[in-house]
N, C-alpha and C positions, 0 to 999 in steps of 0.2 A: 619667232616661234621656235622654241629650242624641242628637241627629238629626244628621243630618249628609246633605247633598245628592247624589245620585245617579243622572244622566240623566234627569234633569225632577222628581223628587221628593224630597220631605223626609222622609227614613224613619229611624226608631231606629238607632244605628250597630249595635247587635246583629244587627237585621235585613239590613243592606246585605252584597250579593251580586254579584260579580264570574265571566263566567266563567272556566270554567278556559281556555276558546281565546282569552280578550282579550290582543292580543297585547303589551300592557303586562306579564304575568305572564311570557308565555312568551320573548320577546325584547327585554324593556326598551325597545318600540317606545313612546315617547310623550316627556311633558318634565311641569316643575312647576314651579310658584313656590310660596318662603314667604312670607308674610308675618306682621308685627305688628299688634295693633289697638290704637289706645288711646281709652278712652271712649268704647268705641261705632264706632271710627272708624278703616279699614283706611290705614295709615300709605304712602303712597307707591303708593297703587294706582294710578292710572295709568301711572308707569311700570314696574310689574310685567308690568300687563296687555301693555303696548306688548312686550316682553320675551317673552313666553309667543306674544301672536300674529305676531312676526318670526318666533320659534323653530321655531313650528307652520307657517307657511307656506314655509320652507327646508326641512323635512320633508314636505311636501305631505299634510300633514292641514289638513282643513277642521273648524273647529270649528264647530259645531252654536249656537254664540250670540256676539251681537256685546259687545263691550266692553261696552253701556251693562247690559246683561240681564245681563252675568256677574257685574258691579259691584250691581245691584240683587237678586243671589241673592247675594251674598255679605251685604250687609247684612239680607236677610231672617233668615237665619242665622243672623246674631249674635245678632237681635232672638227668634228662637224659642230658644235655646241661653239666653238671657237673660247674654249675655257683655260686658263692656266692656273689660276686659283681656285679649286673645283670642290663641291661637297659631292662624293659619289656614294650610293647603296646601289649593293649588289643582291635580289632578291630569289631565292631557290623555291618555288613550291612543289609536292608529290605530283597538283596540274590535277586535270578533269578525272573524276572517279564516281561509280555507282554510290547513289544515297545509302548512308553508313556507314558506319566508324572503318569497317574492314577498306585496309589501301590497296585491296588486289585488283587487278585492271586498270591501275594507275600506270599507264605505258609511256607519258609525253608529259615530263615535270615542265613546270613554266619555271623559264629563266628570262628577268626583268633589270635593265641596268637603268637606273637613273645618274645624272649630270648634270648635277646646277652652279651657280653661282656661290661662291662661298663665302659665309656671312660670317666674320672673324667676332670673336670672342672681342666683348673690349676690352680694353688695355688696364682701364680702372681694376679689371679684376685679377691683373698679374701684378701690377704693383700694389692694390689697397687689401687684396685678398676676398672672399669672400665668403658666407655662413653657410654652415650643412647644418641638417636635424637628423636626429636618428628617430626612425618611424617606429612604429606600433607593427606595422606588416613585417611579418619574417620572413626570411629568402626562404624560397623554397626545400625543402628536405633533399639531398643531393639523392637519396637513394627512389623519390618519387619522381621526381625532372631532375635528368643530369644536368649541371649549369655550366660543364664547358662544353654544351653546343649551343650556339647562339642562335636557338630556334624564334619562331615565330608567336613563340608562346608568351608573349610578355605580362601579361594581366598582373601580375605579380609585381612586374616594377612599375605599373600604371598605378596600379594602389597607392604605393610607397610613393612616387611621385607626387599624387592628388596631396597627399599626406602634408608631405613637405610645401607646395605652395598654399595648402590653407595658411600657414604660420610665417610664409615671405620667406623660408629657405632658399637657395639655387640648388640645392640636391636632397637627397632624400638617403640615409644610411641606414641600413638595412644587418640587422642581429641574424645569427640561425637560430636554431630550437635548442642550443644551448646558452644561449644567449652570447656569443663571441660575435664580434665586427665582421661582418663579409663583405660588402661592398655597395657601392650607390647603385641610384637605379638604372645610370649608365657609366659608371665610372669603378676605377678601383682605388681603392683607400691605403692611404702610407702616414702613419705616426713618426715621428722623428723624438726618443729619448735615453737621457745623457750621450747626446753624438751619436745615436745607431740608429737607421733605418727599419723600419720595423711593417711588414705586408702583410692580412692574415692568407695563411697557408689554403694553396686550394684545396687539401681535405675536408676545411670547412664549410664549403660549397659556395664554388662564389668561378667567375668565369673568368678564363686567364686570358688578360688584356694584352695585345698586342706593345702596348706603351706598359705598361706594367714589368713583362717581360727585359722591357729594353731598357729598362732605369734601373733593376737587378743588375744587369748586366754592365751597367755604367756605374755604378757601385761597387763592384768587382775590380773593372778595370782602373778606376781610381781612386783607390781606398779607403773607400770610405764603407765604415762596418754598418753592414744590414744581414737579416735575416726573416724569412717567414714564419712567421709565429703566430699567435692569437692574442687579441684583447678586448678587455669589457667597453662598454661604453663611456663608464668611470676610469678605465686608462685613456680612452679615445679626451674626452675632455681635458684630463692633467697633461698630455701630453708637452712638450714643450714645443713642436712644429706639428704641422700636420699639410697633407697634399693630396690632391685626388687628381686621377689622369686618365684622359682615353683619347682616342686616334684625331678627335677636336679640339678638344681643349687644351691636349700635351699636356701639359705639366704645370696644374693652379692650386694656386696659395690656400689654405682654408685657414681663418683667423678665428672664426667662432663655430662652435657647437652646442647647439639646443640654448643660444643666447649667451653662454659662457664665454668671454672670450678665454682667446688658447694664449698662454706666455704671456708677450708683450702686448698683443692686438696685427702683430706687421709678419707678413713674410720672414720667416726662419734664414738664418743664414744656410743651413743644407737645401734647402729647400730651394733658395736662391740658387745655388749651385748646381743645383741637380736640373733646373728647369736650363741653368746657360749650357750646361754639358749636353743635355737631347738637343737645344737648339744646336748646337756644332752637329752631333750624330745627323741631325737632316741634311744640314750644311754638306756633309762629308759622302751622305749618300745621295746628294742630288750632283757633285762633283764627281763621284765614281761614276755612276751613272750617263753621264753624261761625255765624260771620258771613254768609257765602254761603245755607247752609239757612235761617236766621233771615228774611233778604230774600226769600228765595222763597216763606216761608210768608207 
């Protein structure tokens, strides 16, 4: 029976109890981060954490623990779950408040840590690639839900979702209200043309992925030319690579779009590259890591 954390306790997930006034249930009032573990070891947490307490204080919840407490109940976690391979959400809501929209007397946000078994992507789909559609649902308008807080409000990529598996897609691509690429319904999207990496820009409204961020960044450092920019869905399709990425999946191939294949049909040669480069950056940050606790003990 694995446990899983809930307002100060480790209790059997059978046993965990929400009420029904938390207003995470009733108005999607809160936010969450996923993350990956590997061996033991919660992949990129700090800047999740950094993510979740911007998110929560633009919303004006106070979370009830500081970074270092959330980080050492998430490892306690692991270690009672007995997990080293782990899928973890970490979940914030405002917590019990008077019926109505107003959040005042909202004094005790619920904070929820789940812990399970992590169910890997298959492999089929980093070597064979696999198809996105771009949906009819438009992200959200940045100026009515801001989308770099990763609220509770998802309806919006539940749509776009539904969307994409009536048609057998694995993700669902999502335009703004100009019609420019913003991102899946849990992923962010990377074109690859004549040799340059190409992201749309978060002014378009689209939420900044912690793997997003880090493939910029490996980009950089090994130069290979990328930039933030925007594109239509008639650029997304000509594309000559294309890749979608988030804190599960890393870094996977996308060969077809709305049934078109992209190029060839196979994983792009940057694309390949870029997916072996974040696997080293984990490689390299579970070996600091681990060098770090070594020294301390």
């Amino acid at each position: 029976m694995g446990k899983i954390f809930l307002n100060g306790e480790y209790i059997p997930k059978e046993e965990a109890k929400i009420s029904v006034f938390d207003r995470g249930f009733l108005f999607g009032d809160g936010l969450f981060e996923t993350m990956k573990a590997y061996k033991g070891i919660p992949l990129m947490l700090e800047k999740h954490l950094d993510r979740l307490f911007n998110g929560a204080e633009e919303m004006k919840i106070v979370i009830p623990y500081s970074r270092g407490e959330l980080s050492k109940i998430i490892y306690i976690l692991l270690e009672i779950n007995q997990l080293k391979e782990a899928y973890l959400r970490l979940t914030v809501t405002r917590g019990v408040g008077k019926p109505g929209l107003d959040p005042k007397g909202c004094e005790h946000p619920t904070v929820l840590i789940v812990a399970s078994q992590l169910t890997p992507y298959p492999e089929e789909a980093y070597v064979k690639g696999w198809e996105v559609s771009v949906v009819e649902t438009l992200r959200n308008h940045p100026q009515a839900l801001k989308p770099h807080i990763k609220s509770l409000n998802f309806l919006n990529n539940i749509f776009a979702r539904i969307e994409a598996s009536e048609v057998g897609s694995f993700e669902g691509i999502m335009l703004n209200h100009s019609g420019y690429v913003t991102e899946g319904t849990v992923s962010n999207v990377f074109i690859v043309k004549n040799e340059q990496v190409i992201t749309p820009s978060l002014e378009l409204g689209l939420l900044p992925g912690i793997v997003r961020e880090e493939v910029l960044e490996l980009c950089i450092r090994n130069g290979i030319k990328s930039t933030e920019g925007k594109f239509t869905m008639t650029e997304l399709e000509a594309a000559d690579e294309c890749f979608i990425t988030n804190s599960l999946a890393e870094v996977l191939p996308v060969v077809k779009v709305n049934g078109n294949t992209i190029n060839t049909g196979k994983p792009g040669l940057i694309t390949r590259q870029i997916a072996k480069l974040y696997k080293k950056t984990i490689d390299d940050y579970l070996r600091r890591f681990l060098d770090e606790r070594t020294m301390d003990n």
